[in-house]
Every structure is written in structure tokens, then in C-alpha cells.
Residue, then its C-alpha position, 0 to 999 in steps of 0.5 A: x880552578x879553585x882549591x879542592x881538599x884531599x877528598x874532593x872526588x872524581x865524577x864518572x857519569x854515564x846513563x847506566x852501568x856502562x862507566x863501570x869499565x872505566x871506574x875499573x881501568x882508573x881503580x887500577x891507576x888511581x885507587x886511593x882517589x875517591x869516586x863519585x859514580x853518576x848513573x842516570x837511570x831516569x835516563x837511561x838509554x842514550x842512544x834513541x834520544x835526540x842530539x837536543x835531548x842527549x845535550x841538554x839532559x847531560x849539561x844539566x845534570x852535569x852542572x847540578x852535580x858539580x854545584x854539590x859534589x864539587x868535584x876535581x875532575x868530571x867523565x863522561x863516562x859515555x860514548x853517546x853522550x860524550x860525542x854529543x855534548x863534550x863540548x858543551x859540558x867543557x863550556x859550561x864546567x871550571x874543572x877539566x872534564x874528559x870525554x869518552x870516544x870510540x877506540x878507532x885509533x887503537x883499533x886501526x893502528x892495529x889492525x892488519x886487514x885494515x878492515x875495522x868493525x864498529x858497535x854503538x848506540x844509534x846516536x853515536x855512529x852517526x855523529x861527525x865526531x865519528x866520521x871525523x875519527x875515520x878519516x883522521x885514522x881509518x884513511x886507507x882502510x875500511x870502518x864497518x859501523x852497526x848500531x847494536x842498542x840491544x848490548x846495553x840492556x843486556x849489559x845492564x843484566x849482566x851486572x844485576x846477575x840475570x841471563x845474557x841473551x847469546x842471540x842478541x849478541x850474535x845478531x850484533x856481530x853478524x851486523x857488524x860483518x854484513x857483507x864481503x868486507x866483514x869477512x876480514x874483519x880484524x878488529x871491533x870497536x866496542x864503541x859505548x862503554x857498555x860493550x865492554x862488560x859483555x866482552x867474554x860473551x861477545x868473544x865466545x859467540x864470535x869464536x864458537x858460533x859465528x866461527x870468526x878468528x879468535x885473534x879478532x880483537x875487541x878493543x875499548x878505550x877504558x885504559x886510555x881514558x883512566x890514563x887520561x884523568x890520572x894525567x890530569x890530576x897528576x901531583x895531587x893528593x887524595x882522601x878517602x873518608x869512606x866508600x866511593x858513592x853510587x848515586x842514581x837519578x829516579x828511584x832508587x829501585x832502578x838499580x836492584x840487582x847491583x847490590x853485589x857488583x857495586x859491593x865488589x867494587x867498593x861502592x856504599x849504598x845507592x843514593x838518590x841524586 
């Protein structure tokens, strides 16, 4: 790796607001690194796009910012996209680069029913990643999986202070809990980093419409990847020289409405990639 100054930053990438979640859990741990926040917006969403499509677009833009940010350390802040191209972005990158997986290990380990629901994009429930996660940790015990696409754009409203639709979220659950099993769902996954910023919504839709337990737990893995990168650069030194970047691709009017979330979390003006 070669030698990076005090203000060499850290690259979180996702193709929305969704890595947010995460750029919160690493404030907590490391908040005097500086932070370069990579929307793809022209991108955006992952989850309809092809396994080719998903690869290519993030090891490109991966390997363009890289080249002119020079970053210590790269996320892919993005369960979609992580689960599709980790790899080939780890190969095409000399810097560490930490993905970005469903939380089925926490969520199973804790799970007392042993029945685990799971909320993704289309892409991310069907990866082998993900089959491969369940029979490691899941053996034994059920994974109820719903592709909820509809949580990312609502999500994406959320942050740009317009109405949340309870339906859509509602429709999601009651997705996820099709059937007998869902009955004793304990657990939910909320496998893209979007989800998470709907988690009191999702909680209070469970509880007072759907009349779920309110001791069912919705679990990420924001804390644990925010761990993962403060591990990695354990030792280093960090400088900030101003506020941490929020940069776009496509125009920069794909982000209004952020300007008071970016603002509360430290973030100067969106730049365009």
C-alpha cells in the first residue's frame, strides 16, 4: 500500500443515501477521520440491474474514484452491490476494501424461534453469497426472504424530509411473514443499507398495524462494518482539512432535498463526480 497523508480519507460508496447508516456507526468510532460519501445517483437503484450491470458500474466508478480521491480504505457501502462485486472490486483495488453483508449471522445467533425474516433488493436475495450465509448460520432454523425494492425509494424520501408511505412498508412485512413460518418470526434482516433509515417506521407499522411482538428485532450490520474499517486502519493518523464530501454522479439536482441531512452530518455542498 503506498504511504498516505493525515488526510487521505475513507470512501463510503453506495448508489443512494442508504451508506449513511453506515457513515453514522463509523462517526461513532472514528470521527475525526475524513470521509468522502460516493452516491451514485445516475445509478441508482441496484437492485432491478443485472449481476454484469451491478459489476461493471461499481468497479468502474470504484477504480475512477480511487485514482482521484486516493483514499486509505474503500466501502461498499451497499448490500446489493457488495454481494455482487466485492470481489471483483478487492481485485481491481491496493487499498483494503470492506463490503457490505446481510446481518444473518447476528440475527440468527439471536434468534430464539429460529425463524429469521430477510428484506432486500431483488439482486441481493437471490445471490449465492446469500444462500451460502444461511447454510453456514441459518442450519436448523428457517430464513423467510422478500425482495422489498419499494424501501429504498421511500428511504430516499425520508432523508429529503417528504412523507414515508406506511403502506409500502406494511406491504413489505406482510411479505416478509407470508405464510405459517412468519408467524414466529423473531428477527428481521434489513438486508440493504437503505432499510435502516426506515427502522422506527418499520417498527411502528409491525407493532400497531400488523400486531407483530414489539420484542421482534430489526437487525443491521451498520456497527459491525464501522468496526470492521476502524480495525483495519487501527494505528493511523487522521486530518481533517475541512467538512467530509458528498459527491454525486449525474446532476447535481438528484440530490435536493438533502441539503438538511447532509448539513447534520457534517457534509460541505454536493459535488458532482
Amino acid at each position: 500500500m503506498i504511504d498516505l497523508d493525515k488526510s487521505s480519507p475513507i470512501v463510503l460508496f453506495d448508489s443512494g443515501v442508504g451508506g449513511l447508516t453506515v457513515y453514522d456507526a463509523l462517526r461513532e468510532v472514528l470521527p475525526q477521520a475524513p470521509v468522502i460519501y460516493a452516491a451514485d445517483l445516475a445509478g441508482l437503484p441496484y437492485g432491478t440491474k443485472t449481476e454484469a450491470q451491478v459489476a461493471a458500474r461499481v468497479a468502474g466508478l470504484l477504480g475512477r474514484m480511487t485514482e482521484r480521491y486516493q483514499p486509505r480504505l474503500a466501502c461498499i457501502a451497499c448490500n446489493t452491490a457488495s454481494t455482487i462485486a466485492l470481489g471483483m472490486v478487492r481485485d481491481v483495488l491496493e487499498i483494503p476494501v470492506v463490503g457490505t453483508v446481510p446481518a444473518i449471522k447476528p440475527a440468527a445467533l439471536g434468534s430464539k424461534s429460529g425463524v429469521i425474516g430477510l428484506l432486500g433488493t431483488q439482486a441481493t436475495i437471490r445471490q449465492p453469497y446469500v444462500d451460502q450465509l444461511e447454510a453456514e448460520f441459518v442450519a436448523g432454523k428457517t430464513l423467510l426472504r422478500h425482495a422489498a425494492p419499494g424501501l429504498v425509494q421511500e428511504a430516499e424520501n425520508k432523508l429529503r424530509g417528504r412523507p414515508v408511505d406506511r403502506a409500502v412498508l406494511k406491504a413489505a412485512l406482510e411479505g416478509v411473514s407470508g405464510g405459517d413460518k412468519g408467524l414466529w418470526i423473531d428477527a428481521v434482516v434489513l438486508g440493504c443499507t437503505h432499510f435502516p433509515l426506515l427502522r422506527e417506521e418499520l417498527e411502528d407499522v409491525a407493532t400497531f398495524e400488523l400486531g407483530w411482538s414489539p420484542d421482534v428485532r430489526f437487525v443491521d450490520g451498520a456497527a459491525g462494518i464501522a468496526r470492521r474499517i476502524a480495525h483495519l486502519l487501527e494505528g493511523q493518523s487522521f486530518a481533517r482539512t475541512g467538512p467530509n464530501r458528498f459527491v454525486v454522479t449525474g446532476p447535481l439536482a438528484g440530490a435536493d432535498g438533502l441539503e438538511a441531512t447532509l448539513a447534520a452530518r457534517g457534509f460541505g455542498p454536493v459535488e458532482a463526480f
